[in-house]
Residue, then its C-alpha position, 0 to 999 in steps of 0.5 A: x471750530x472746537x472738537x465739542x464743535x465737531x460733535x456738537x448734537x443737533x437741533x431736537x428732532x420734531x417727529x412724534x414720539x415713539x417706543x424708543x423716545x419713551x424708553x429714552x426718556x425713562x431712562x433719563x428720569x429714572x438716572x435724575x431722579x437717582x442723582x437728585x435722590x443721591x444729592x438730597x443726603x448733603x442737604x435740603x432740597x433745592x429749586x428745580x434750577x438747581x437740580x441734580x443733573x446727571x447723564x449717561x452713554x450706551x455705546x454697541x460696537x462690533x468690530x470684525x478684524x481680518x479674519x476674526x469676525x466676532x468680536x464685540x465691544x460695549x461700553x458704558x458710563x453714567x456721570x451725576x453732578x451734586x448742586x447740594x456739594x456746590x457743584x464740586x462733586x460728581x459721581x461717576x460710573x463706567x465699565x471702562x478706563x475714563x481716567x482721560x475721558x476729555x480726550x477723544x484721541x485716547x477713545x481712538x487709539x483704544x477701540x482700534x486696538x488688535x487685541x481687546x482689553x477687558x476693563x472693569x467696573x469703576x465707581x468713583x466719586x470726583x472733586x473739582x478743586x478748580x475749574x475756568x476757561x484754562x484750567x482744570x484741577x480734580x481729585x477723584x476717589x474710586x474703585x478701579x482694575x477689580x476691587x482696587x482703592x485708588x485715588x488720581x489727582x490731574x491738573x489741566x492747563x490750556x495755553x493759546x500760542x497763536x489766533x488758532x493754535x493752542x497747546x494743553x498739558x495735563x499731568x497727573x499722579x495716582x496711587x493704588x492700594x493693590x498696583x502701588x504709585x502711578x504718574x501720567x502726562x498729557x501733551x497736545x497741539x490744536x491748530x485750527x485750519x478752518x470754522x469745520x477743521x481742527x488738526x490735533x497732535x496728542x501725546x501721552x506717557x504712564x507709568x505705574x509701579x506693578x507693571x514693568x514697562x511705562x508707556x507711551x502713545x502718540x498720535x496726529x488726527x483730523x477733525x472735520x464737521x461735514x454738517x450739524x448732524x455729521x462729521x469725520x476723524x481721521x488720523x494716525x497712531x502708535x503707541x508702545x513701552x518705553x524698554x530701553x527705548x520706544x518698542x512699539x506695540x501696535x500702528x495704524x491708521x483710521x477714518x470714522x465717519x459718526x452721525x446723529x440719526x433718527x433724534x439728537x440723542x442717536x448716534x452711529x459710527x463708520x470706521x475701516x481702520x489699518x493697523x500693525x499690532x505686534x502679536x501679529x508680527x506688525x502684519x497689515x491688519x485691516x478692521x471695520x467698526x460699526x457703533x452705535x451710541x444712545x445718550x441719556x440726558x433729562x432735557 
């Protein structure tokens, strides 16, 4: 099992359509048909199994937390891929920092967070220098943290240690116009316990120029797929700044329980989470989550 394996989208339901299929569906054209708008200006028309593709995801949360009940959460993002750019090219769009979107251990930690980060519109255009089985190397250019310019180049490499142990780096450099320089590296382990299972230890340190401490996060998190229409994350996390050493900043604890509902392209989330932020004195914090997330996709 890989983690795309955990959340893997089942089988297309077979229910007759309704208002939601048809809003769904609208959608969708209406992005591909943006995309394939967008890609006809680097060059002439291509057959319909070149196409440009593109997707989008809606994501609805509330998360109440102790005794503060209204707190919300949305997030969005749309990625098209250009055929007529040799598929080197995407465009990207979220109202959320993705600058590490292959990993879902950064989603987590974000979302059980004790004090919400209001992130800004990012609009960015992303080339794929290379791309196989084990690495991955991208620059992207966008609009970031307001109406910064900003430029990130990452380079991933994946290494298989054993049968079903696996490490993957990824370090990356950035440079913003209004927040100066900026460096990040990624380390993670997979071991995969069983054909339903993968346990992942993640690691993460950043530093950015206008911000006075760089920081730091780690976490242990397990997957495990229950059925092709549902599956479980559960883990730990803490992560901090680096101030003459590891302050921490917030710990915790978590299980999600995410499944496919009503069609393949509906999702919803189950999260009761522990954690100890520091603007609460690293007191016991519990929160619940409750999300639902809506995919885009011509099929």
């Amino acid at each position: 099992m890989t983690q795309h394996n955990a959340w893997a989208n089942p089988e297309a339901n077979t229910q007759p359509p309704s208002w939601y299929d048809e809003v769904q569906e609208d959608v969708s054209d209406r992005i591909t048909t943006t995309a394939n708008w967008f890609d006809g200006f680097f060059g002439q028309d291509k057959l319909d199994k070149d196409r440009a593709s593109a997707s989008a995801k809606l994501r609805l949360g509330y998360v109440p937390i102790e005794r503060d009940f209204a707190r919300f959460e949305h997030q969005f993002r749309l990625r098209a891929r250009l055929p007529n750019l040799e598929d080197k090219w995407d465009v990207i769009v979220s109202d959320y920092n993705d600058s590490n979107e292959s990993h879902e251990s950064e989603r987590v930690i974000n979302e059980t967070q004790g004090q919400q980060k209001k992130e800004d519109l990012t609009v960015a255009v992303r080339y794929i220098h290379s791309q196989d089985n084990r690495n991955f190397i991208s620059t992207r250019v966008g609009f970031a943290k307001g109406a910064d310019i900003y430029i990130r180049t990452r380079y991933r490499r994946q290494f298989s240690l054993a049968d079903k142990l696996s490490l993957e780096t990824e370090p990356a450099i950035y440079y913003y116009i209004a927040h100066g320089y900026g460096a990040r590296f990624d380390f993670k382990i997979d071991y995969q316990s069983s054909e339903t299972s993968l346990w992942r230890q993640d690691n993460s340190w950043e530093y950015i120029e206008d911000e006075e401490y760089p920081e730091w996060r780690h976490n242990l998190l397990f997957y495990h797929q229950l059925n092709n229409q549902s599956a479980l994350i559960s883990g730990i996390f803490a992560h901090g700044e680096i101030i003459n050493g590891y302050k921490l900043e917030n710990k915790g604890i978590f299980v999600r329980y995410r499944a496919q509902a009503l069609r393949d392209w509906f999702y919803f989330e189950i999260e009761p989470f522990i954690h100890y932020p520091d603007f609460r004195d690293h007191a016991h914090t519990p929160g619940i989550a409750l999300r639902i997330e809506i995919n885009f996709q011509q099929q």
